[in-house]
N, C-alpha and C positions, 0 to 999 in steps of 0.2 A: 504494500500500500504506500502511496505517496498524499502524504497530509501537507497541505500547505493552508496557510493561516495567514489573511487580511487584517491588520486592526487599527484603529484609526478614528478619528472622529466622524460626526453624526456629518451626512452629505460630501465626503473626503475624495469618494469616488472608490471606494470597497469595491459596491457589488457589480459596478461597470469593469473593471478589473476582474473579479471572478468570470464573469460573463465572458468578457476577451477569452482568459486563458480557456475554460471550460471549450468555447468554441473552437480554439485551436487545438484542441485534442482528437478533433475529428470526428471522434466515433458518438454513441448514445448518453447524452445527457441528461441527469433528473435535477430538477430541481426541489429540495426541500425548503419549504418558506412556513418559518415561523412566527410570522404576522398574522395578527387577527383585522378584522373591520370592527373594531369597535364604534369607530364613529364615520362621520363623512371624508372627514379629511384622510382617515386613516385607508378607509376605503380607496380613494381616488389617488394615493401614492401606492397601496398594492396594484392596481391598475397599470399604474403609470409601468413598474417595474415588469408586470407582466407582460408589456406593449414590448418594452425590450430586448425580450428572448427569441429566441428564433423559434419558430411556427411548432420544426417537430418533435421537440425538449418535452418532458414527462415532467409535473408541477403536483408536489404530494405537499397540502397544507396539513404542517402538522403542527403545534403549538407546546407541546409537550413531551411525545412518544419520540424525539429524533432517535433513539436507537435501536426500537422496529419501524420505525419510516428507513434507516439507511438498512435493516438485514432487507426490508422487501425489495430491493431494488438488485441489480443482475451485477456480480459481482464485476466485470469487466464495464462497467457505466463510469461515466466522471459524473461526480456529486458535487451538489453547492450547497450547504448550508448555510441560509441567512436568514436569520441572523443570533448568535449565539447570546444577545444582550437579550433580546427578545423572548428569546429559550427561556435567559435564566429568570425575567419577567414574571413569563407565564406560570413558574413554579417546577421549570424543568430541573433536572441535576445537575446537568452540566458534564456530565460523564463522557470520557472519551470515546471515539466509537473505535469499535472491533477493528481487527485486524480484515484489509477486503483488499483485492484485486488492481481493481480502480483508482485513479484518481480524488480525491477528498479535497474541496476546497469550503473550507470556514470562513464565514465574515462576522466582522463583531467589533463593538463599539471598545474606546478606550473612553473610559467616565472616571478614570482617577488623578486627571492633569489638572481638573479644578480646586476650588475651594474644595474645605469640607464639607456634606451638608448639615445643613440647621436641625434637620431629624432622625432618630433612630432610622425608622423606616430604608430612608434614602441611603446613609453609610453603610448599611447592612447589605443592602443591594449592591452599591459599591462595588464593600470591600468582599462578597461572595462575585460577582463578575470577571475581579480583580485576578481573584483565583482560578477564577477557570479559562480565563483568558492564557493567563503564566503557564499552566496544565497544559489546555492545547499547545500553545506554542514550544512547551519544554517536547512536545512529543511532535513535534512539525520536523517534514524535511526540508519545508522550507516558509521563513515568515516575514512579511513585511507591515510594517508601519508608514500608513497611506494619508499625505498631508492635501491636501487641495490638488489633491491627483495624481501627486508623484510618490516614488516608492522610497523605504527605504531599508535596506535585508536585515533583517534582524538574523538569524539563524540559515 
């Protein structure tokens, strides 16, 4: 398996970057998206990304389950998960996935270059992000840190 790992700020140009690479791998693409539509706006930026993809890419909304969302998919596929900030959102683990075949690409937000925040709540989320972010990339074969579009290799 070859894990590679985006992380970067919110609109940085992540999941245009997965997109690229996933495409240049040629073969069968699934996309995992762990966005919900909770509201309009949230809605009409999943759209947006979906408009993005190429036509015959396989798009599994999963919110929580990412590690039976990535065993259902055919071991020789390039995967995109995005986004792992959202996973950990939703109440996901953050667990890395199994050993596969395929290509694995991870997108995911970096939320700890700011202030603190003002509430439990929000540091907790943080600093459980924080870790799974460090996780994936400690087990990446390859990782970048994506500023206003550009790369930079972490790993």
């Amino acid at each position: 398996m070859t894990l590679v790992v985006y992380v970067g700020g919110a609109r940085s140009g992540k999941s245009t970057l997965a997109v690229e690479r996933a495409h240049a791998e040629g073969g069968p693409v699934t996309f995992i998206a762990t966005g919900e539509a909770g509201d309009e706006e949230m809605a009409e930026r999943i759209a947006r990304h979906k408009s993005e993809r190429p036509a015959g890419w396989t798009t599994i909304e999963e919110p929580i389950d990412v590690a039976g969302a990535l065993a259902s998919v055919a071991d020789t596929d390039t995967v995109i998960v995005d986004c792992l900030s959202l996973w950990i959102a939703n109440g996901g683990d953050g667990a890395l996935p199994a050993p596969r075949g395929g290509l694995t690409i991870a997108v995911t937000n970096e939320v700890g270059l700011g202030i603190v925040p003002v509430n439990a709540l929000a540091r907790a989320y943080r600093d459980d992000l924080g870790r799974v972010n460090a996780a994936w990339v400690a087990a990446s074969d390859e990782a970048y840190f994506v500023v206003a579009g550009r790369t930079l290799r972490l790993a």
